[in-house]
C-alpha positions, -999 to +999 in steps of 0.1 A: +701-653+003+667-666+011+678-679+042+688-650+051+660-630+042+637-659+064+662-654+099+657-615+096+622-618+090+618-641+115+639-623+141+619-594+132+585-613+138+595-622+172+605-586+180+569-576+175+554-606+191+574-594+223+562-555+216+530-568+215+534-590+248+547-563+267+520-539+255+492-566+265+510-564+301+508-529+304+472-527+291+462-554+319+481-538+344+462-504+338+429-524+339+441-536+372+451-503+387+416-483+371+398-508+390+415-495+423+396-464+440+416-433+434+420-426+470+443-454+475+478-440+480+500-445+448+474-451+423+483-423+398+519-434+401+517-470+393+495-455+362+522-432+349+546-457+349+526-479+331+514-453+304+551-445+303+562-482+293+540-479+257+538-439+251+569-420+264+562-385+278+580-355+297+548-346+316+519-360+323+486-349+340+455-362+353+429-335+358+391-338+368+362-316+354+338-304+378+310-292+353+290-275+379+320-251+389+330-250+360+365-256+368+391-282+361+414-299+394+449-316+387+449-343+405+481-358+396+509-346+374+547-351+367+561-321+350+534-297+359+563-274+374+572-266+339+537-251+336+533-229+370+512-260+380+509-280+414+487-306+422+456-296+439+454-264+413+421-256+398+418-238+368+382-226+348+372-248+321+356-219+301+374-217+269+403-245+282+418-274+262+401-295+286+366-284+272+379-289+239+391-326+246+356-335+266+334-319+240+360-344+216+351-373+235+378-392+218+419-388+220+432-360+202+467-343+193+467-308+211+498-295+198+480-278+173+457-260+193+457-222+205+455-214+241+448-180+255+457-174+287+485-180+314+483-219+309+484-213+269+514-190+275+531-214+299+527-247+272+542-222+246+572-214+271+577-248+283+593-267+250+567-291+251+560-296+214+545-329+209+509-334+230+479-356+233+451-358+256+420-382+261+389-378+281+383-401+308+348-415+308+325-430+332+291-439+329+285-423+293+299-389+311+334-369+308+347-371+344+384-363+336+411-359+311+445-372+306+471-354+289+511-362+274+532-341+263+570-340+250+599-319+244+603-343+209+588-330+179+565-351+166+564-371+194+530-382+190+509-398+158+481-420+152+499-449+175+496-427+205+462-422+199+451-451+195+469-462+227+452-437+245+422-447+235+422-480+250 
């Protein structure tokens, strides 16, 4: 019986020694593709796919905050359709999720949160239960936010979070 209880715990050992692996890959591979400007063709891609290899997600959606205009730009997105959104969109920050999450300055679950508006009407239409967002910071300053969301209850806990935050 000890034997066996040694090979599962060893099998299971190795399992999260190769989770961790991969998740190390993915985390260097996103340090490799921030470090490419943002102009370069494909960019946000190759980053959704690597997000999506450690947190899974139905959308997805990279927005930048321009706090003089007070206004919000996607600049990338998969599943934004299910929102009325398109890339290029710019929507005011006043009173936005957005504001919420760069005021945060940390990761944080938004499921919870209310939204008026047509965008708060649209996430309540669209199935997507489960979401987190982060801000994106540069120099000590909220230049962006990223935001995952799921049609899986529950989708997202303290793991996610953490991830994010990385």
């Amino acid at each position: 019986m000890k034997a066996i209880i040694a090979a599962i715990a060893k099998v299971l050992a190795s399992s999260r020694n190769d989770d961790l692996t991969v998740e190390r890959a993915v985390y260097a591979e996103i340090g490799r593709i921030v470090g490419i400007p943002f102009s370069v063709a494909n960019v946000y891609e190759r980053f959704a796919d690597q997000v999506a290899k450690i947190i899974p997600f139905e959308l997805i959606s990279i927005a930048h905050l321009d706090w003089e205009r007070d206004q919000i730009k996607v600049m990338y997105g998969i599943g934004l359709e299910t929102l009325g959104l398109s890339m290029g969109d710019t929507i005011s920050l006043k009173d936005s999720i957005v504001a919420e999450i760069a005021h945060a300055k940390k990761a944080i679950r938004t499921d919870g949160l209310r939204y008026t508006g047509p965008l708060g009407r649209s996430l309540g239409a669209s199935g997507l239960t489960s979401r987190i967002a982060t801000p994106l910071i540069a120099n000590d300053k909220v230049v962006g936010t990223l935001h995952l969301a799921s049609r899986v209850p529950d989708a997202y806990g303290d793991l996610e979070l953490a991830r994010l935050e990385i």
